[in-house]
ROVEX-658937 format. One record per residue (C-alpha): residue in three letters; x, y, z. Coordinates in steps of 0.5 Angstrom, whole numbers, padded with zeros to 4 digits, always signed. Example, Ala and Ser with C-alpha at 12.3 -4.5 7.8 and 13.67 -1.06 7.14 Angstrom:
2
ALA+0025-0009+0016;SER+0027-0002+0014;
***
This chain:
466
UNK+0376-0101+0011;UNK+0374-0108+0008;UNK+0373-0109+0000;UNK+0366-0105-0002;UNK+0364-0101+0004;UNK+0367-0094+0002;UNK+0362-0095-0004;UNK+0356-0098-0001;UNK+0356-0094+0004;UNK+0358-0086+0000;UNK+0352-0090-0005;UNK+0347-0090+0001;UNK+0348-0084+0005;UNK+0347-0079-0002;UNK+0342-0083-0004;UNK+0337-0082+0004;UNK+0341-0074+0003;UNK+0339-0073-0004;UNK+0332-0075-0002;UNK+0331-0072+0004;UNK+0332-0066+0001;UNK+0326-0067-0004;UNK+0321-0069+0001;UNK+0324-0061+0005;UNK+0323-0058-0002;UNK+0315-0062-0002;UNK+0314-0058+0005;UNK+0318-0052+0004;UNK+0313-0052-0002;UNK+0307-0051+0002;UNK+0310-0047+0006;UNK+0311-0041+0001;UNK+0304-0042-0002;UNK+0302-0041+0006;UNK+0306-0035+0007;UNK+0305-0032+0000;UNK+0298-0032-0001;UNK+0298-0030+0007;UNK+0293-0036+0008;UNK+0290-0037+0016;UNK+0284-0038+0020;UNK+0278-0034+0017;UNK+0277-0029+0024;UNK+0270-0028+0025;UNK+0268-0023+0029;UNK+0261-0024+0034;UNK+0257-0019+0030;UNK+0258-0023+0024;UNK+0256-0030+0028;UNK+0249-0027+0029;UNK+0247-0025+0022;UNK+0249-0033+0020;UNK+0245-0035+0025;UNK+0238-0031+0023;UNK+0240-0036+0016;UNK+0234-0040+0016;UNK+0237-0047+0019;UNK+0237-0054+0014;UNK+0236-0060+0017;UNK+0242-0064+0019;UNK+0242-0071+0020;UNK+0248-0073+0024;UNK+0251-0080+0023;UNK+0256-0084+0028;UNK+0257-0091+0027;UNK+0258-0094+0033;UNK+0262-0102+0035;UNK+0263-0103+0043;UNK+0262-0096+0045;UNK+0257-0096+0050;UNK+0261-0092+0054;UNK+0263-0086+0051;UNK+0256-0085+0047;UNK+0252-0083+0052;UNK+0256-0077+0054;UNK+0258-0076+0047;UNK+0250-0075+0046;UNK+0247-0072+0053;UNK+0253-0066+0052;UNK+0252-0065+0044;UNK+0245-0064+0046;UNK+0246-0059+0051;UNK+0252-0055+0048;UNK+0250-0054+0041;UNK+0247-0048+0039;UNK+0242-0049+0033;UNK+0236-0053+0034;UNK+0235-0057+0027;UNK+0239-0064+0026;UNK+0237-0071+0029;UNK+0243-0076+0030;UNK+0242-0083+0027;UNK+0246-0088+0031;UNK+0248-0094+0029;UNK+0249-0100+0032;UNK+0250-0108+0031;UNK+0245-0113+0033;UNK+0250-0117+0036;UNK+0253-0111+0041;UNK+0247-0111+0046;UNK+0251-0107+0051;UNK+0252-0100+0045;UNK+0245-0102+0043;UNK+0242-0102+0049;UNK+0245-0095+0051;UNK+0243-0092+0044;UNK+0236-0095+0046;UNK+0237-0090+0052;UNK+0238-0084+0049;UNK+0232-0085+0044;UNK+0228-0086+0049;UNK+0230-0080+0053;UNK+0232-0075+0046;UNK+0225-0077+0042;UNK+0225-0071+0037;UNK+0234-0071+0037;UNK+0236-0079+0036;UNK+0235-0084+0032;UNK+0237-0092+0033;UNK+0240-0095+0027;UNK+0240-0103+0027;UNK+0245-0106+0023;UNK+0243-0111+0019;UNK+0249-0114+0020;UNK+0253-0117+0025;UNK+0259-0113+0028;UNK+0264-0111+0026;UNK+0264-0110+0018;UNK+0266-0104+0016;UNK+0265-0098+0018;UNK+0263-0095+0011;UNK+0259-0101+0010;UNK+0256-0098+0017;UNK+0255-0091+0015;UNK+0251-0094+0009;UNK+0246-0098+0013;UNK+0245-0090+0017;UNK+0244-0087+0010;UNK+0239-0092+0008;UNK+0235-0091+0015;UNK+0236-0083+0014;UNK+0233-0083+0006;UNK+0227-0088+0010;UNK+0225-0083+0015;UNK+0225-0078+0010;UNK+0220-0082+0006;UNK+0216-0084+0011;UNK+0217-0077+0016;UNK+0217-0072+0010;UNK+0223-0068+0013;UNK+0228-0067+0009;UNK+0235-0069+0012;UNK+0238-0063+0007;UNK+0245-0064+0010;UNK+0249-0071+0012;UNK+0254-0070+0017;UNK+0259-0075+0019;UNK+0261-0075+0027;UNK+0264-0081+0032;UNK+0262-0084+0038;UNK+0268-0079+0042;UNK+0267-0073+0039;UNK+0265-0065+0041;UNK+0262-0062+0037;UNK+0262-0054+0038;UNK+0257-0050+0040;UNK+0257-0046+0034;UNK+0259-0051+0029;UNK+0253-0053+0025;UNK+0251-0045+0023;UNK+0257-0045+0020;UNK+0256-0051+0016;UNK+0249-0049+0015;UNK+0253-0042+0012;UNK+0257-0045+0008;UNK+0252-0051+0005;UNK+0250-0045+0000;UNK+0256-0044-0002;UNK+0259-0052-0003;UNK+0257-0059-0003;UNK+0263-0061+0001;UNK+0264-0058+0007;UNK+0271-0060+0013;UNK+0272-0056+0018;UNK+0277-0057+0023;UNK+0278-0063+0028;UNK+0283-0062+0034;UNK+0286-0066+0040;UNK+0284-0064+0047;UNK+0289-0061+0051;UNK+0294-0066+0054;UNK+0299-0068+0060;UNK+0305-0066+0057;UNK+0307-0073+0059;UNK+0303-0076+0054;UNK+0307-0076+0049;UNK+0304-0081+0043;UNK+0297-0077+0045;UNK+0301-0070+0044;UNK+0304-0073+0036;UNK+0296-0071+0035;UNK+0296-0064+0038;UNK+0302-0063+0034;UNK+0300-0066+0027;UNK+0292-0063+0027;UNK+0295-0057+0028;UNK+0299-0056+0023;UNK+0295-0059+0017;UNK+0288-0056+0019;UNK+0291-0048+0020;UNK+0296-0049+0014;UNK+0296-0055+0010;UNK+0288-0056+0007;UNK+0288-0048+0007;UNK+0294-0049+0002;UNK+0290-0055-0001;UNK+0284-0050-0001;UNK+0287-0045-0005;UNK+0291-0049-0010;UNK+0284-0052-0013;UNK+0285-0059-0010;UNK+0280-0064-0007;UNK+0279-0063+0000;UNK+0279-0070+0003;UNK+0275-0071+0010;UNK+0277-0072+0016;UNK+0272-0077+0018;UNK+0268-0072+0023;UNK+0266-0066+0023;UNK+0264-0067+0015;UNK+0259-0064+0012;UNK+0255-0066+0005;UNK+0249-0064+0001;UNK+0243-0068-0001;UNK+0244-0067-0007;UNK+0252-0069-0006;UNK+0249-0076-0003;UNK+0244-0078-0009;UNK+0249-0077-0014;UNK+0255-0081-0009;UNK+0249-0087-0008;UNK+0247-0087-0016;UNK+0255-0087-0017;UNK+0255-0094-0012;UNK+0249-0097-0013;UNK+0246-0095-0008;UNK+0252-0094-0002;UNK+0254-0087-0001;UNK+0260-0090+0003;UNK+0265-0094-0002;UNK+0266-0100+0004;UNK+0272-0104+0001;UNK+0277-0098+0004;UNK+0280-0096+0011;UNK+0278-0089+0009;UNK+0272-0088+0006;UNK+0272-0081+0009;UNK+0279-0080+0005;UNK+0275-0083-0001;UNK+0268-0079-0001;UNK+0273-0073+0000;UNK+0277-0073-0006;UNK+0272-0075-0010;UNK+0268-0069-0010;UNK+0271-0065-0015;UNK+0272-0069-0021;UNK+0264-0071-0019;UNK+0263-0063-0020;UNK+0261-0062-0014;UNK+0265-0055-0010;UNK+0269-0057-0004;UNK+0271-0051+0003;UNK+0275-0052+0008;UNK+0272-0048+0013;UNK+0277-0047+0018;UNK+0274-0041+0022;UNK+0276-0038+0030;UNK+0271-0033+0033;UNK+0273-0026+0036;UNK+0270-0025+0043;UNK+0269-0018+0045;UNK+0275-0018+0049;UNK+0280-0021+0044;UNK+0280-0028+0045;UNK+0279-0032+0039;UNK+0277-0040+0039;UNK+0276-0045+0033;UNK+0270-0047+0031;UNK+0272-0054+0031;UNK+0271-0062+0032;UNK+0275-0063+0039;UNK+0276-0070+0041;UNK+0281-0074+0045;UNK+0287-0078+0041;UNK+0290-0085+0043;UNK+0295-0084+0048;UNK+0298-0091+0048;UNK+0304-0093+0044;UNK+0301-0099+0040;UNK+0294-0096+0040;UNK+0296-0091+0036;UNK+0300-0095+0031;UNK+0293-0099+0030;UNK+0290-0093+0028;UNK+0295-0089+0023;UNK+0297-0096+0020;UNK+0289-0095+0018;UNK+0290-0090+0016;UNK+0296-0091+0011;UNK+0293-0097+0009;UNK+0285-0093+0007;UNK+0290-0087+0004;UNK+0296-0090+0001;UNK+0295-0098-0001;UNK+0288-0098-0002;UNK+0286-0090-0005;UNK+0292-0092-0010;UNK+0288-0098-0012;UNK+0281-0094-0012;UNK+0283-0087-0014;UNK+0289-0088-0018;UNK+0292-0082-0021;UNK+0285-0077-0024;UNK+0286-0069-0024;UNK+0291-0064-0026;UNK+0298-0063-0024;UNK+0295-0060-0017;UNK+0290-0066-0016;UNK+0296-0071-0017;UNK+0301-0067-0012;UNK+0297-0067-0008;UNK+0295-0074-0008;UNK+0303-0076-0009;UNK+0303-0073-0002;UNK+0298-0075+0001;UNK+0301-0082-0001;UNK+0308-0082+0001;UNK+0307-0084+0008;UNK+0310-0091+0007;UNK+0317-0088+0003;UNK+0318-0083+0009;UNK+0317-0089+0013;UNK+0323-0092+0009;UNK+0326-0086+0008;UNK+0327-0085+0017;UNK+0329-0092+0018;UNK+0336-0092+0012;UNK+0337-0085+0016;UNK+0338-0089+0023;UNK+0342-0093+0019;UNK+0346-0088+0016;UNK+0347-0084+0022;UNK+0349-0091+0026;UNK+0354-0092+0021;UNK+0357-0085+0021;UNK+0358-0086+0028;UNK+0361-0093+0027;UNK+0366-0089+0023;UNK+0367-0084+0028;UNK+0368-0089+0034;UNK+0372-0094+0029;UNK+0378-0089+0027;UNK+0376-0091+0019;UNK+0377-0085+0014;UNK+0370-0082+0012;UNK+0369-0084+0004;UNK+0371-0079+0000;UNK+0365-0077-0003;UNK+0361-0075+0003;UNK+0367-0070+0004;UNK+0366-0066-0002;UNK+0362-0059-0001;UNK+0356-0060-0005;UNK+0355-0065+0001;UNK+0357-0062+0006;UNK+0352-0056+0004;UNK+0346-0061+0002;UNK+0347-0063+0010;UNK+0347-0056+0013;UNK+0341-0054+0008;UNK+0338-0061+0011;UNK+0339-0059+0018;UNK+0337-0052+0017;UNK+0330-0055+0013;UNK+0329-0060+0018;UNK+0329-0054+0025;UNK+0324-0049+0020;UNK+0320-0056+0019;UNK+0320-0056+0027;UNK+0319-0049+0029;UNK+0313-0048+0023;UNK+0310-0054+0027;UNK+0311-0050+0034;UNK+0307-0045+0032;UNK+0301-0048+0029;UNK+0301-0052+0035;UNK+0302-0044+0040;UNK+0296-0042+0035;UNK+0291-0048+0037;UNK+0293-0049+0045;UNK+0300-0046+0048;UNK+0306-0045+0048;UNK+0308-0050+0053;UNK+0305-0054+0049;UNK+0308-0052+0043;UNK+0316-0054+0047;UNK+0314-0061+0047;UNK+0315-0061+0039;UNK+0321-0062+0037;UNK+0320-0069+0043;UNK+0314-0071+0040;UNK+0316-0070+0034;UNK+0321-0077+0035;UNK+0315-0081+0037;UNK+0312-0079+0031;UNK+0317-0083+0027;UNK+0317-0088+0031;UNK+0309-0088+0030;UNK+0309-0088+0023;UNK+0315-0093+0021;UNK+0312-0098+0025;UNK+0304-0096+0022;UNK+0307-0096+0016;UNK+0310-0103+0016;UNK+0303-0106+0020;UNK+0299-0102+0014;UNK+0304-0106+0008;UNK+0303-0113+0012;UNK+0295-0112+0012;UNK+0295-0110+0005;UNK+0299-0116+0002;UNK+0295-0121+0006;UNK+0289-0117+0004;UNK+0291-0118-0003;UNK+0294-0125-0002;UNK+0286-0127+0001;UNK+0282-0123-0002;UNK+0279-0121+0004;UNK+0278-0114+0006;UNK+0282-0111+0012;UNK+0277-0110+0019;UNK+0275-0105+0021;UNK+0281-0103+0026;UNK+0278-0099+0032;UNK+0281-0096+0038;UNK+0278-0095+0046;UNK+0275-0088+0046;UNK+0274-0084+0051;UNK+0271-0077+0053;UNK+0273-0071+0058;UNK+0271-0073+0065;UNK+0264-0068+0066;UNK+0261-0067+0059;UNK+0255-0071+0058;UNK+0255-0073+0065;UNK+0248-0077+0067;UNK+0242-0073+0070;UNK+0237-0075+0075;UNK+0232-0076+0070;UNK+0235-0081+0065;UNK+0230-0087+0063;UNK+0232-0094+0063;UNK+0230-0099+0056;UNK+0232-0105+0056;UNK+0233-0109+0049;UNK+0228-0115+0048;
***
C-alpha cells in the first residue's frame, strides 16, 4: 500500500466501529428498560371505556393551522365531525388573508358546522411560522371565551390531515385530571408495501410511540409533543403565555411542538404519555391514536425530517440547551443525535467501500483491524444491529402486521438515506439562518386523506369570501 493508508484507514475504521458500538449501546439501553420495567400499551377493556365516558366532558378547543390546504380540510373536518364520540370541543381553523382558496373552504365549514367550527384570519400574510399561526388561534380561543363565556379548558393541538379516533377525546378528558400535558400516540395509515419512503414512518412511530416515549415516561423525562394529538390544560397555556409575553407557541423554531413539550417539566407542570389500545369483546384490540398519511415521495420526506432536525437539534440546543438532571439531559442528548448518526452512516459507507477495495485489490488488511478485540466489536455490532431490526419488526407487527413488519429491514435502508440528506439540508438552513439572521420558513409538505372519510354530502353550503 502507498505510504500512510494502512494508518488512516485502521484510524477510521476503529473510530465509526467504537462508535457505532455507543450508539447500539444508546439503544439497547432503552431496550432493557423497556423489557425490564415490561413496559407496553395500557389495554383497556370496553367496561373501562364506558365509566370514562360517564365523566363530565371539558370543553376541547381543537387548533389546526392551515397554509394551502383546501383540499384535505374539509374532509378532515366533515369526518371528525361525524366520527368522534364526544360531544363538547370546537375547532379553530386558522387560515392566511392571502390563501383565499383554504379560507373559502374553512368559511364553508363554518357555515355548515356553527356550533363546532371557528375561522380563525391570520393577520399576517402567509406563510409565517406555523407557531406564529397557533398563536394567532390561541388568541382567538382566549377571544371567544371572553366574549361567548365558554371556557376552552383544554387546547388540543391537530393538522389538516389527521383522523382523530373516535374515543380519543374521552381519553384526554380522563387524563386531563390527571396531567397538564398530555401525547397520545400518532400513527401511519397502512401503505402500499411498494411505498418504501412512506413505509419508513409506519417503521419509526411505531417503535418510538409503543416503546421508546413509555421508556421516556417511566424514567421521568419531558415528554415531547408530536405536533398532533397533544393536549394541554388552561392552566398550562396561561402560565406558557405569561412566560413569552403573550405567545403560547415560541415562533422562532421549526418544532415549537418539540418545544412546548420539553419544557412542561421544568415549569412544574405533570406530563402522560397516554399510549392506550381498547380490547373489543372479541379480542381484537386497536390504538386510540392520531393516524394520518406520511409523505411517501423521496424529496418530500427529506423537506419534512430536515425540518424536523433543524427545530430539534440546531434550534432546541440554541433555545433549550442542557436544563434537568441526568434523565432529562440523556434524553435530550438523544433526541439530538440525528446529525452525528447521519455523519456516523456515511464514514460507515466509506468504510465499508474501503474494505471492498482492499478485498478486490489483493492489499493486506491493516493489522489492527485483524486483531480480536476487533474482530469481536464487529460480531457484537452486527449482532446489536439484527436486534435493532428485529425489535423494529415487532413494534411494527403490534401496530399493523406482519407483512408490513417483513419490510423492515428494506426500509430501514431508505431511513438512512432520508435522514443523511435531511440532515445535511437541516445544517445548510441553520447556517444560512445564522449567517442572515432570518428565521427559517415554514417548511410544509402535500397532505393527503383516506379516499371516503369526509366525503361531501348533498347538503353542503357555499360561501364565498368577499
Amino acid at each position: 500500500m502507498w505510504f500512510g493508508f494502512d494508518d488512516i484507514f485502521s484510524g477510521l475504521t476503529v473510530m465509526v466501529v467504537v462508535a457505532t458500538t455507543l450508539f447500539i449501546l444508546d439503544d439497547l439501553f432503552i431496550d432493557s428498560v423497556a423489557l425490564v420495567k415490561r413496559l407496553r400499551p395500557l389495554r383497556l377493556p370496553l367496561k373501562s371505556l364506558r365509566r370514562m365516558k360517564g365523566i363530565p366532558q371539558k370543553h376541547i378547543a381543537i387548533m389546526i393551522a392551515n397554509w394551502k390546504e383546501s383540499d384535505v380540510i374539509g374532509p378532515m373536518i366533515r369526518g371528525n365531525v361525524r366520527g368522534i364520540d364526544y360531544e363538547n370541543y370546537t375547532f379553530f381553523l386558522g387560515v392566511y388573508p392571502n390563501d383565499t382558496e383554504t379560507w373559502q373552504e374553512a368559511a364553508r365549514l363554518e357555515k355548515m358546522y356553527p356550533e363546532k367550527v371557528v375561522v380563525v384570519v391570520n393577520s399576517q400574510p402567509g406563510p409565517t411560522s406555523k407557531g406564529q399561526m397557533l398563536n394567532e388561534i390561541a388568541k382567538k380561543i382566549i377571544e371567544s371565551e371572553q366574549s361567548t363565556g365558554k371556557s376552552m379548558d383544554l387546547l388540543l393541538l391537530q393538522d389538516s390531515e389527521d383522523v382523530v379516533h373516535p374515543h380519543a377525546f374521552t381519553l384526554l378528558n380522563y387524563y386531563s385530571n390527571q396531567a397538564d400535558f398530555i401525547q397520545i400516540p400518532v400513527f401511519s395509515f397502512d401503505v402500499p408495501k411498494t411505498s418504501l419512503v412512506g413505509g419508513v414512518y409506519i417503521d419509526e412511530f411505531s417503535e418510538s410511540h409503543t416503546k421508546d416515549l413509555l421508556v421516556r415516561q417511566a424514567m421521568g423525562a419531558a415528554i415531547p409533543s408530536a405536533g398532533v394529538g397533544t393536549c394541554i390544560s388552561r392552566e398550562f397555556v396561561k402560565t406558557m403565555m405569561t412566560q413569552q409575553e403573550g405567545q403560547l407557541m415560541k415562533e422562532d423554531t421549526l418544532t415549537e411542538d418539540y418545544h412546548l413539550g420539553i419544557i412542561a417539566k421544568p415549569l412544574g407542570f405533570r406530563s402522560h404519555f397516554a399510549c392506550v389500545e381498547i380490547v373489543h369483546e372479541n379480542g381484537e384490540r386497536e390504538f386510540i391514536a392520531t393516524r394520518e398519511y406520511f409523505p411517501n415521495r423521496f424529496s418530500a420526506s427529506v423537506r419534512q425530517k430536515s425540518r424536523w432536525t433543524l427545530g430539534i437539534a440546531y434550534q432546541g440546543l440554541a433555545n433549550i440547551q442542557w436544563h434537568g438532571g441526568w434523565v432529562d439531559r440523556y434524553f435530550l442528548l438523544r433526541d439530538r443525535k440525528g446529525p452525528a448518526c447521519s455523519i456516523l452512516t456515511v464514514l460507515s459507507l466509506v468504510v465499508l467501500l474501503g474494505m471492498i477495495g482492499i478485498a478486490i485489490s489483493g492489499f493486506e488488511i491493516p493489522a489492527i483491524l485483524r486483531t480480536e478485540a476487533f474482530a469481536f466489536l464487529l460480531a457484537f455490532n452486527a449482532a446489536a444491529m439484527i436486534l435493532r431490526i428485529i425489535q423494529r419488526m415487532l413494534a411494527v407487527h403490534r401496530v399493523n402486521d406482519f407483512s408490513q413488519a417483513t419490510m423492515v429491514p428494506v426500509r430501514w435502508l431508505v431511513a438512512n438515506a432520508v435522514n443523511v440528506l435531511a440532515s445535511l439540508k437541516a445544517h445548510r438552513q441553520y447556517r444560512e439562518s445564522q449567517r442572515t439572521g432570518k428565521r427559517p420558513a415554514w417548511i410544509k409538505t402535500d397532505h393527503q386523506m383516506p379516499a371516503h372519510f369526509g366525503v361531501e354530502t348533498p347538503d353542503s353550503v357555499e360561501v364565498h369570501i368577499k
